[in-house]
C-alpha positions in Angstrom: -12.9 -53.2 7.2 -12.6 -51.0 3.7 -9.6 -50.2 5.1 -8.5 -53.7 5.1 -10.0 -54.9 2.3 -8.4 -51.2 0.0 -4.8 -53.0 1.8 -5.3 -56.5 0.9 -5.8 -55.5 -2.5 -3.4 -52.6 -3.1 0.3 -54.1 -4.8 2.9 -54.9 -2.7 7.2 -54.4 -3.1 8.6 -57.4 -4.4 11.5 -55.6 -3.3 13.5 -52.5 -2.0 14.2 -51.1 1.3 11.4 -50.5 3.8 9.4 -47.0 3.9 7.3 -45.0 5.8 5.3 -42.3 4.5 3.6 -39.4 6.2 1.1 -36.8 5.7 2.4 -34.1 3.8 0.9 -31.6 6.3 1.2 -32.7 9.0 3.8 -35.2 9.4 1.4 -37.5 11.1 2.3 -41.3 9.7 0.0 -43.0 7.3 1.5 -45.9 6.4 5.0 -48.1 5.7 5.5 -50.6 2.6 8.4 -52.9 2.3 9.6 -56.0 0.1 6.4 -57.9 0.1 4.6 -56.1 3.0 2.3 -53.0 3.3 1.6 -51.8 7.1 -0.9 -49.0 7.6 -2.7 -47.3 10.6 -6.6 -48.0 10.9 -7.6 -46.3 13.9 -5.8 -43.9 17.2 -7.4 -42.8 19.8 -7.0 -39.3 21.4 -3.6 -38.6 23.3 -3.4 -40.0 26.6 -1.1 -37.0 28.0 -2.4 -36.9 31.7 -4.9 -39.4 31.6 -4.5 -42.3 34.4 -6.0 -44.6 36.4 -10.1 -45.6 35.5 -9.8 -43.1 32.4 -6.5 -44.8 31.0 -7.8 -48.4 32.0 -11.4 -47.2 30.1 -9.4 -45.6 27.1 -7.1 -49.4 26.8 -10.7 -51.1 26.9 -12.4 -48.5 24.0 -9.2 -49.6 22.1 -9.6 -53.4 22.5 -13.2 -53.2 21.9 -12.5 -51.5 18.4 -9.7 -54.1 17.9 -12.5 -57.3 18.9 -14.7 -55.8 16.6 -12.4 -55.7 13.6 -11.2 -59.3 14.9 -14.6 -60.5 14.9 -15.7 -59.4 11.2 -12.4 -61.2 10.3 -13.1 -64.2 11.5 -16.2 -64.1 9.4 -14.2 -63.2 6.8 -11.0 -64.9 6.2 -12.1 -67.7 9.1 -10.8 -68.2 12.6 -7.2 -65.9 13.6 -4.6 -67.1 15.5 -2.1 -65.0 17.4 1.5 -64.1 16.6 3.1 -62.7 19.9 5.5 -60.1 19.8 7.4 -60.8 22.6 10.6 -62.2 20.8 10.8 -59.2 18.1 10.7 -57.0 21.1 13.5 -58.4 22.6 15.6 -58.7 19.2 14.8 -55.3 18.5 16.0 -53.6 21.6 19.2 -55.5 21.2 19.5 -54.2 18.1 19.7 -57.8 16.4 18.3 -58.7 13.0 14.8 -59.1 12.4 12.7 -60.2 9.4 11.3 -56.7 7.5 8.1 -56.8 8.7 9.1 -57.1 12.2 12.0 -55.1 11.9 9.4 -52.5 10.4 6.6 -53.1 13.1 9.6 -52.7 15.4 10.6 -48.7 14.3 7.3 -47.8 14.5 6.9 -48.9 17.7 3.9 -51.0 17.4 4.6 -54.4 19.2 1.3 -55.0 20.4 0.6 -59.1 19.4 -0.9 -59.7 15.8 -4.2 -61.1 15.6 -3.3 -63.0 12.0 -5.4 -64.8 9.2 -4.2 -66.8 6.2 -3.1 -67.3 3.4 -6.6 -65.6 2.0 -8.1 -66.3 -0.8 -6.6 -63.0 -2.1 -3.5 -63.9 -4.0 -2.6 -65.7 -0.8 -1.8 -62.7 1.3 -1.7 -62.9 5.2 -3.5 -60.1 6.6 -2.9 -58.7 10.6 -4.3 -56.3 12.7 -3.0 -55.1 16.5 -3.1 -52.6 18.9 -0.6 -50.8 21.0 0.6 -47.7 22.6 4.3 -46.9 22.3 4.7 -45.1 26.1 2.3 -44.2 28.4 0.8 -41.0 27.0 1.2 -41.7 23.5 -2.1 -42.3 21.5 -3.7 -45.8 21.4 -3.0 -47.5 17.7 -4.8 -50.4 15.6 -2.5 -51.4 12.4 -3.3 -53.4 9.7 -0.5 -55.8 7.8 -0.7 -56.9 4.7 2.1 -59.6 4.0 2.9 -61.9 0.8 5.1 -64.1 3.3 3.3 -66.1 6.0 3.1 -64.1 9.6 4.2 -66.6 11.6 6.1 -66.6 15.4 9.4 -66.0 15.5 11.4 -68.5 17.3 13.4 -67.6 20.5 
């Protein structure tokens, strides 16, 4: 949650073009910013190279307890979510058609698990989400956190 609440108050782009930004080291992503958004990685679990069956289905529950957790001190927060499916910017981003820079953004880095969303807050009316997702099947598990200026809404079909 400080991670959250260090995001919600950071500044955001009013404008440019949307960039990611990795660790200097070791290349490892640590976070993307774009006109009016911020998008950063709160937690990833271990590699799931090899792993199948009860362990994969026991390392997809670890992932969406931690994700429940951060949901639930939310909701206490900010008051009850509501869910923004990623169904359509999935679709619109493997046919390569425009998307809105957050999605577009959430799109490149792969992360099109559904948004768990709350907002406007009472902090300079920012929308806040968090999700979780894997990009293939032995890729790491990963909980993001948004921080938008523009409502996180669904986008239409």
């Amino acid at each position: 949650m400080s991670d959250i609440e260090t995001l919600l108050a950071a500044e955001l782009p009013t404008s440019g073009a949307t960039v990611s930004e990795g660790d200097p080291a070791t290349g490892e992503w640590t976070g993307t910013r774009g006109a009016g958004f911020r998008i950063i990685p709160l937690w990833e679990s271990e590699a799931l190279t090899g792993v199948y069956g009860a362990d994969w289905n026991q390392a997809e529950d670890a992932a969406e307890a931690n994700l429940a957790l951060v949901v639930r001190e939310s909701d206490h927060r900010w008051g009850p979510h509501r869910k923004v499916a990623m169904r359509v910017p999935l679709f619109r981003h493997q046919a390569r058609a425009p998307l809105p820079a957050l999605f577009q953004a959430l799109g490149d880095l792969d992360c099109f698990g559904d948004l768990t969303v709350w907002g406007p807050t009472a902090t300079g009316g920012r929308w806040i989400a968090v999700s979780v997702n894997q990009c293939d099947g032995d890729a790491p598990m990963i909980m993001t956190a948004v921080v938008s200026h523009a409502p996180i809404t669904e986008l239409a079909e």
